[in-house]
C-alpha positions in Angstrom: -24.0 30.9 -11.3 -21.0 28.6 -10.8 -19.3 27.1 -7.8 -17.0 30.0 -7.4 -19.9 32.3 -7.4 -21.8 30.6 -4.5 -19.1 30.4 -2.4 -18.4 34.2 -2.7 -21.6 34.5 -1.5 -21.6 32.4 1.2 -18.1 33.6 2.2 -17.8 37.6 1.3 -15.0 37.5 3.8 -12.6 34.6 2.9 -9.6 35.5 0.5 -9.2 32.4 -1.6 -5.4 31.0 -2.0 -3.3 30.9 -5.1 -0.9 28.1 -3.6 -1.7 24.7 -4.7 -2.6 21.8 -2.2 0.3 19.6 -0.9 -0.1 16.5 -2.9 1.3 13.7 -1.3 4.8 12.4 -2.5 6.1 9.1 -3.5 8.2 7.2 -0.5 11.2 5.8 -2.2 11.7 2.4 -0.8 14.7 0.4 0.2 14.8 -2.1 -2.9 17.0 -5.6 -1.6 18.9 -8.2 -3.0 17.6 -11.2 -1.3 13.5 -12.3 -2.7 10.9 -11.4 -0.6 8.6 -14.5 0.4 5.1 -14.6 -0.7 3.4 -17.9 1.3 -0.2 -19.2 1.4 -2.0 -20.2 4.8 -5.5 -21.0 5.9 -5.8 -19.9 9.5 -9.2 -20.5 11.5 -10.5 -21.7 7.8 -9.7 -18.6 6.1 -7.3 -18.4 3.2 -4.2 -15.6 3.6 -1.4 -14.5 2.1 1.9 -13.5 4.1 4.9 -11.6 2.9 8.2 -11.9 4.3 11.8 -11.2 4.1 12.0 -7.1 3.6 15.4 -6.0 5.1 14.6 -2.0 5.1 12.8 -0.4 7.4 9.5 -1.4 9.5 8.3 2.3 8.3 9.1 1.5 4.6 7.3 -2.2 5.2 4.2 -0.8 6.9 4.2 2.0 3.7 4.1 -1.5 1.4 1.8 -3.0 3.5 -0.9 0.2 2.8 -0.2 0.0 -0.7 -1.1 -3.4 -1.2 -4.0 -3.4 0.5 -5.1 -0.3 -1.1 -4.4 -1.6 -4.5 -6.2 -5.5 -4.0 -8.8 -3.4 -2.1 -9.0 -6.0 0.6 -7.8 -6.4 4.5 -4.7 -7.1 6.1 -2.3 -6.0 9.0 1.4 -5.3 9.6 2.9 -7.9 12.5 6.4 -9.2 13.1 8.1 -8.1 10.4 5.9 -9.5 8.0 2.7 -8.4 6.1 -0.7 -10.3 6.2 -3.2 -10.1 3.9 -6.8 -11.2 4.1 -7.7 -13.9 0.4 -5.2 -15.5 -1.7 -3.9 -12.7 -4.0 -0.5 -14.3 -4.5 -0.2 -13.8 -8.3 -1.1 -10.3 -8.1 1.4 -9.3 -5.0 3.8 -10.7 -6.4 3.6 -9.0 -10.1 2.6 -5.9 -7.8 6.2 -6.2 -6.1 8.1 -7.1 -9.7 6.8 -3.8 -11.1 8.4 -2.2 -8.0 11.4 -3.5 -8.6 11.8 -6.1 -5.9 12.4 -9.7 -6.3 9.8 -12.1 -5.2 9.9 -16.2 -4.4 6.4 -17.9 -4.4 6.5 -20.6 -1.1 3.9 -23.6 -1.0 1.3 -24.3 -3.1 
């Protein structure tokens, strides 16, 4: 008995759907001219990395922001106009950004 069979009986009444599941599409995002900065700090002790300098919108930046932190798997927030991210994770940001197509300048250290 497979997994379609169970759920038949479980649910005589439900009427299953032929239309496929929204998937969720790629956000196209404003690529600039000028670099992006991509600067080290220790605050309270703790390393971070901060990127500045996106022209487009805060909605596309905030879309980045996700992305990033999805990809490193690691913390972060979104706060005047720039993105913060919890570790050093310079090198991979910035080849993260460079495959996106944005230019990226590497500040301090």
């Amino acid at each position: 008995m497979d997994l379609q069979d169970q759920l038949k009986n479980l649910f005589p009444d439900h009427i299953p759907s032929d239309e496929p599941e929204p998937t969720e599409t790629d956000h196209e995002l404003f690529v600039q001219k000028e670099p992006m900065i991509c600067k080290f700090e220790k605050r309270k002790g703790k390393p971070i990395t901060i990127i500045e300098g996106y022209a487009g919108s805060d909605e596309d930046f905030k879309i980045l922001a996700k992305e990033l932190k999805t990809k490193l798997s690691v913390g972060g927030t979104f706060k005047d106009d720039s993105i913060i991210i919890q570790g050093d994770y310079r090198d991979k940001i910035m080849e993260i950004l460079k495959n996106k197509g944005f230019k990226v300048k590497r500040v301090g250290g």
